[in-house]
Every structure is written in structure tokens, then in C-alpha cells.
N, C-alpha and C positions, 0 to 999 in steps of 0.2 A: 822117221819119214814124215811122220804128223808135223813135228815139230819145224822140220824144214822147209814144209806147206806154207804154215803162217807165216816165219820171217821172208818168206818170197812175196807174199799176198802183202805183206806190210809195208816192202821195200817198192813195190809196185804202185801202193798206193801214195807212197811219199814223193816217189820222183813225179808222178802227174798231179798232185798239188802243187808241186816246186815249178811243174812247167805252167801253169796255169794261172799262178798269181800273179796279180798287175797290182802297179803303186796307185792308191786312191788319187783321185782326182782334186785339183784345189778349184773348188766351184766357191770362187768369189766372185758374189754377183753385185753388183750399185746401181744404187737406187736411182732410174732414171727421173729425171725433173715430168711432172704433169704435163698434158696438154690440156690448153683451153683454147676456145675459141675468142677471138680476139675481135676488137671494133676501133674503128680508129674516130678522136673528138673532132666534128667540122665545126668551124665558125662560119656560119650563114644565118639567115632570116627565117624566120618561118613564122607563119600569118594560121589563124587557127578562127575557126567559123563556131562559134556558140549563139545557141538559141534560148533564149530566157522568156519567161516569163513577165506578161507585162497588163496594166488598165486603163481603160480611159477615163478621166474623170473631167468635168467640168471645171473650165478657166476659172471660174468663180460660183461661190454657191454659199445662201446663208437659210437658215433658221428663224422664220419670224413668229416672235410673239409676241405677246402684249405688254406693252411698259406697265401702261397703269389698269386697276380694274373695272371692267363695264362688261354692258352686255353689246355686244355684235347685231348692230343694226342693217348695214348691208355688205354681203358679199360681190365685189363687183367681177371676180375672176372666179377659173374653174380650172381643172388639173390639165395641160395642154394650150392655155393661153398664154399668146406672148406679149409680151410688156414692155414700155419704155419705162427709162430711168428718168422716176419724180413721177410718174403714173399712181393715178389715186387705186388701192387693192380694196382698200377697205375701210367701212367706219365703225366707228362704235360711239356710246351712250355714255355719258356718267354724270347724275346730275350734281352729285355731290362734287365734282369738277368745278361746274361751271359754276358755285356757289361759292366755291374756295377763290375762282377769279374777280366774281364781284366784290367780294369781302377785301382783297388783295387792293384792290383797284380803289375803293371806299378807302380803306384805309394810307393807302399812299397821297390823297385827296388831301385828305386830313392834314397828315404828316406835313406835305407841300407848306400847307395852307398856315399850319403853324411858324412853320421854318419862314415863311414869307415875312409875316406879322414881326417876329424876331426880329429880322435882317431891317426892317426897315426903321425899327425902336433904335436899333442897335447904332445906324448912322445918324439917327436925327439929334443923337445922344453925343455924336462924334462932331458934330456940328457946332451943341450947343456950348461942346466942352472950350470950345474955341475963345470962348469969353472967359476970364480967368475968376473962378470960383463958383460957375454957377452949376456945374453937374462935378460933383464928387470921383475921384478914382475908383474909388472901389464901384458905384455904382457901373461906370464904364466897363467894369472888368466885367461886371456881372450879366451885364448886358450882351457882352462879346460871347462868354460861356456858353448864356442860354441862343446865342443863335448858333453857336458853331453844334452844339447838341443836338438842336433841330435840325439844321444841316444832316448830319451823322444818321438822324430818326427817319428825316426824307428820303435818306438815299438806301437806306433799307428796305424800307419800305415799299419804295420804289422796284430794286431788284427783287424782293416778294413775289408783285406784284406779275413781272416778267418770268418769274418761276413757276409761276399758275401759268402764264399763257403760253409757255411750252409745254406744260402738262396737258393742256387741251388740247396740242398741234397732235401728239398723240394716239389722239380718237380718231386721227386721217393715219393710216396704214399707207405708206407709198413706196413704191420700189427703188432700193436704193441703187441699183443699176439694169439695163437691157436683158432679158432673159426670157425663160418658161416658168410656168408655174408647172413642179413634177408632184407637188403633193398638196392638196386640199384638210386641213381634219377639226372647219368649224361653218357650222351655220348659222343664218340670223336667229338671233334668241337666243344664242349661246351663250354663258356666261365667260367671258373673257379676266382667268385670274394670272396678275404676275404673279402671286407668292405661292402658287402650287409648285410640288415639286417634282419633276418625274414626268411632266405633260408634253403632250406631243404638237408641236409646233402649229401655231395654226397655217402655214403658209411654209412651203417650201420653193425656192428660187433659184434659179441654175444660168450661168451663162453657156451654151450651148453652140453658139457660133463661132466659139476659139475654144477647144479642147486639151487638156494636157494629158501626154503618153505618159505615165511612170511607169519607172522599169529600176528595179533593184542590180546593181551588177558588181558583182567580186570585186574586192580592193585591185587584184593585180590587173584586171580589163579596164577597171575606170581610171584607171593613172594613163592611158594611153588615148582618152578619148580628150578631147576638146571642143570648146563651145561651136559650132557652127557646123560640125563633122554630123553628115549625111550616114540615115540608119535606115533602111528595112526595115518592116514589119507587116504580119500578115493578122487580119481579124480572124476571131474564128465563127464570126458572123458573113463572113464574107470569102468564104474558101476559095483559096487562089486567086485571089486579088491582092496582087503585089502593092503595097502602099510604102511612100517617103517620108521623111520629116528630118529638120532638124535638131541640135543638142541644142537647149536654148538653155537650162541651168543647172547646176550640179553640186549637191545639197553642200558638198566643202567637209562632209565627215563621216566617218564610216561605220554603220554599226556594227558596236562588237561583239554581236549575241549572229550573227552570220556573215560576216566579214564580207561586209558589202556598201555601197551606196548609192544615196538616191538619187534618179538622173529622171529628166523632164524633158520631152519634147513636145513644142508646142504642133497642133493639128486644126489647121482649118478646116469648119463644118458649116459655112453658107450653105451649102444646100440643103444639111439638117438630115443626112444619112446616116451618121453618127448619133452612138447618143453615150451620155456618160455610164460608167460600169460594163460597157463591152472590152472581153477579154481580147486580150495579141503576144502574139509570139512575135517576140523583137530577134531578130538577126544582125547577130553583132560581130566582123571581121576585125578581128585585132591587127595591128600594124606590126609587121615585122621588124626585129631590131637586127640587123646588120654585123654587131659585134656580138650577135649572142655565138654560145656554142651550144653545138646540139648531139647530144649522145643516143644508143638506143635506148629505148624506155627498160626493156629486161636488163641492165647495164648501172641501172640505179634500185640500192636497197634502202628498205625503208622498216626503221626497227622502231622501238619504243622510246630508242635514247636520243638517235640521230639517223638524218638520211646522207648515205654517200657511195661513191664509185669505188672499185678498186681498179686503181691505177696498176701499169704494169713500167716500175721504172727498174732503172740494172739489172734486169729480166727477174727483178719481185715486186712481190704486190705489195703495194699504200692503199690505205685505204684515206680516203677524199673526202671531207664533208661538201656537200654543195645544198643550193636551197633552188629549188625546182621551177619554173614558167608555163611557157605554153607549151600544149600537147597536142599528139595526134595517135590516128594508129600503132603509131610504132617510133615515131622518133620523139624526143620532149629538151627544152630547151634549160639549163642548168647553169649554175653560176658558182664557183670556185678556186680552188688552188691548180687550175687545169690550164696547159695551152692547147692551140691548135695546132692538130697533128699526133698527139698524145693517143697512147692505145690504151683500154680498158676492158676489161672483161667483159663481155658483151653477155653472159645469161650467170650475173654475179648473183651471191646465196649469203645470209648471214653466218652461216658451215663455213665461208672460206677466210682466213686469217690472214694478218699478214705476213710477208716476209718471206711468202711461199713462191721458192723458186719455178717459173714460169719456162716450156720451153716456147 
């Protein structure tokens, strides 16, 4: 009875395993392609507003010192005086000058005086050689020698002479153009040395009434400026006061320690509100090009090796070298193996590869 228990219990449980199995499932599942978000390349213009950095400095400005050495007998200016060009600034002393002129002057005297003596032996000689045997060749020759010598002695002596009395012009200090006097740093009684070394000017000169803007500006802004082309700029002596000028010239080279160059707007200051070394912030509107194209700025990467887009072409990704322009918030202008119309990953990663099917 036991025994027919079990094979009941057995046979029970076998038919409801039999009724209850199902055939596994084929769960073959494929890999769907990624979604990205996508950006499509426009070719338009885009104009971009940069504010730089910028100073005033004086149209013209020199450094006076002393040619020769004396002492400084009068000062005729002071730090804020204005001056015309060939205006007497200053004199100075130097006896030992005007000693070397005389001596110069004495001795070109001399010189003349011999050379005269010469020239006149020399024809009387040529005269009498006229008559046949009575003055010797060689004497003639000898004769010609020593004046053309004296000659040579004269006119040395002579230029000597004229080289002391620019030496003297000298001891007049004059301006060599229209200006201010911005620095003072000698008074009467001063010893006025050229051959010191390290010494600070006696006289500093500024032209003041024509000022230049420089202003440093990135190689790729200054390829789009030209001469005559109208800038803003604001002082920061003068807050909120809108000021113009134009490009008047543009250094022609670019330094390559900040990949930039130097640009000059000239600034008239008649009225003298201006003065050199005031700082400005130049506002500089680049011109938009036309044929650029412009992607989103998240849209371009930028690695160690190269910067580029990933294109989505045959619905996979290229990856694009392009070299970058102007920028903004959010869009930046790029140049390429791209047309217009072309779609790109608009928030691309150096994580994405290519060739990676895109839906």
C-alpha cells in the first residue's frame, strides 16, 4: 500500500511538470545605434566685439642731454612749459670749448695763409717757365706739390675749424620740435657730463598736441582692420566718455611671444585734456565674413594633438580637423573639410570615436 503511495505521488508529479514546461525563449536582442544630439554647420557672418587694452603716448618725445661737457649756466624752462621748435631751453659753459675754437680758427689762418704763399710761387713759376730754360721741371713739379699740400693742409684745417664751432652751437640747448617740457632734472651749476653713464636726461620733451593710441591686437583681428577704419575707445580717466580715432598705421609684423600686433591711432589734444601714459580700453568690432561657417562652440574639441568636429556623414562619425575664428556665447566660426548644411555633434567629447553609428 506504501509502495503504491509513492508511485502515485511520482506519477502526479511528473504529469504537472510535463504540463507546465514551456520552450525557452530566443531573446535576441541588437544593439540599437546611440542617440546624439545633432547641430546643423550655417555659413553666415558673425561680427564679434573685443575690448583690449590700450595707451596714450606722445606723437613725439626725446631725451635731452649734453653733447659736450660744461657746467649749466641757465635754465630757461621748467616741467609744464611749452615750447616752439628752435626755442633756446638752455645754456651751458665750457671754456676749454671756446679755446679749442680759437686755436682751430688761428690755425686754419695759418694753413690759408701758407697755401696762398704756395699758389702764388707756384704760377709765377708757371709763367716764367714760359721762356725756354729759365725755371727747371723738376723745380715746377716741386712747386705744384707744395701748393696742392697746402691746399689739402688748408682745407683741414679749415673743416677743424667748423668742428669747434658746432661744438659750441652745443652750449645752446634748443628744441628740436613744438612741445612740453614733462621732466626737469638739472640746475644752474650743474655739472653737464656726456660721458657719464646711467644719467638721467636733463630735459625731457613731449609733443602733446597729436597723440598716439597703441593698442596690441591678436594676429586674427588685425588681418581684418585697415588703415582709415574707425575704433572706439573709452579712457579710464574719463569714464563714459565715448572717444573716436582713426587706424593711422600698423606695425606690418606680429609679435610671436603673444601673437599679436601693433596698431597706432592718431589722437588730437588741442585742447591739452589728454596727456601721454593715460590708459584706454579700445573696442574693437570685427567685420564679419560672409563665407564663414559657423558651428556650436560645444561642437568643437580641442585636444593636445588637434582641434576638430565630428561630422555625422552615412549616419557615422568623421571626425574634422578645422582651425577656429571668431567667437561668441555659444556659436564660433571654423574653417574645414565641412559644407553648409552638414550636421555635427553639437556636445562632441574626445570619448567619441569614429565610425560610430549615429541614429
Amino acid at each position: 500500500m506504501k509502495i503504491r503511495y509513492i508511485i502515485l505521488l511520482y506519477a502526479t508529479a511528473s504529469l504537472y511538470s510535463c504540463g507546465n514546461h514551456k520552450p525557452a525563449e530566443n531573446k535576441s536582442t541588437k544593439a540599437e545605434a546611440p542617440h546624439y544630439q545633432l547641430s546643423t554647420v550655417q555659413k553666415a557672418g558673425m561680427e564679434q566685439v573685443v575690448k583690449l587694452p590700450a595707451q596714450l603716448a606722445a606723437y613725439e618725445e626725446v631725451s635731452i642731454f649734453p653733447k659736450v661737457n660744461g657746467y649749466v649756466k641757465d635754465v630757461l624752462v621748467d616741467i609744464g612749459s611749452h615750447v616752439n621748435k628752435g626755442q633756446l631751453l638752455m645754456t651751458l659753459e665750457a671754456p676749454e670749448v671756446q679755446q679749442a675754437v680759437m686755436q682751430a680758427k688761428e690755425k686754419y689762418a695759418r694753413a690759408k695763409s701758407d697755401y696762398m704763399l704756395t699758389k702764388e710761387n707756384y704760377f709765377r713759376l708757371k709763367v716764367a717757365d714760359k721762356t725756354a730754360g729759365a725755371i727747371s721741371p723738376m723745380d715746377l713739379a716741386t712747386a705744384k706739390s707744395k701748393m696742392e699740400s697746402d691746399s689739402a693742409l688748408s682745407n683741414s684745417e679749415k673743416a677743424n675749424w667748423q668742428m669747434q664751432q658746432a661744438m659750441m652751437d652745443y652750449l645752446h640747448v634748443t628744441a628740436p620740435f613744438s612741445g612740453i617740457i614733462t621732466d626737469r632734472n638739472t640746475h644752474p651749476g650743474a655739472l653737464a657730463s656726456a660721458q657719464t653713464k646711467d644719467a638721467k636726461p636733463m630735459l625731457e620733451l613731449k609733443q602733446v598736441e597729436h597723440l598716439r593710441l597703441q593698442v596690441d591686437i591678436p594676429e586674427g583681428l588685425a588681418a581684418t582692420l585697415k588703415t582709415k577704419d574707425e575704433v572706439n575707445f573709452y579712457l579710464t580717466a574719463m569714464p563714459g566718455k565715448k572717444m573716436t580715432a582713426s587706424v593711422s598705421r600698423k606695425a606690418g609684423n606680429v609679435n610671436i611671444q603673444y601673437r599679436s600686433e601693433r596698431v597706432e591711432l592718431d589722437v588730437p589734444n588741442k585742447d591739452g585734456l589728454l596727456s601721454p601714459g593715460m590708459y584706454a580700453d579700445v573696442i574693437l568690432k570685427s567685420k564679419a565674413n560672409a563665407n564663414a561657417l559657423i558651428v556650436t562652440k560645444s561642437a568643437v574639441v580641442t585636444s593636445t594633438e588637434r582641434k576638430y568636429v565630428l561630422a555625422v556623414r552615412n549616419g557615422k562619425t568623421v571626425k574634422v580637423d578645422v582651425s577656429t575664428g571668431i567667437e561668441n556665447a555659444n556659436k564660433i566660426e571654423v574653417i574645414g573639410d565641412l559644407k553648409n548644411g552638414e550636421q555635427v555633434i553639437t556636445a562632441a567629447t574626445e570619448e567619441m570615436d569614429e565610425g560610430i553609428a549615429v541614429k
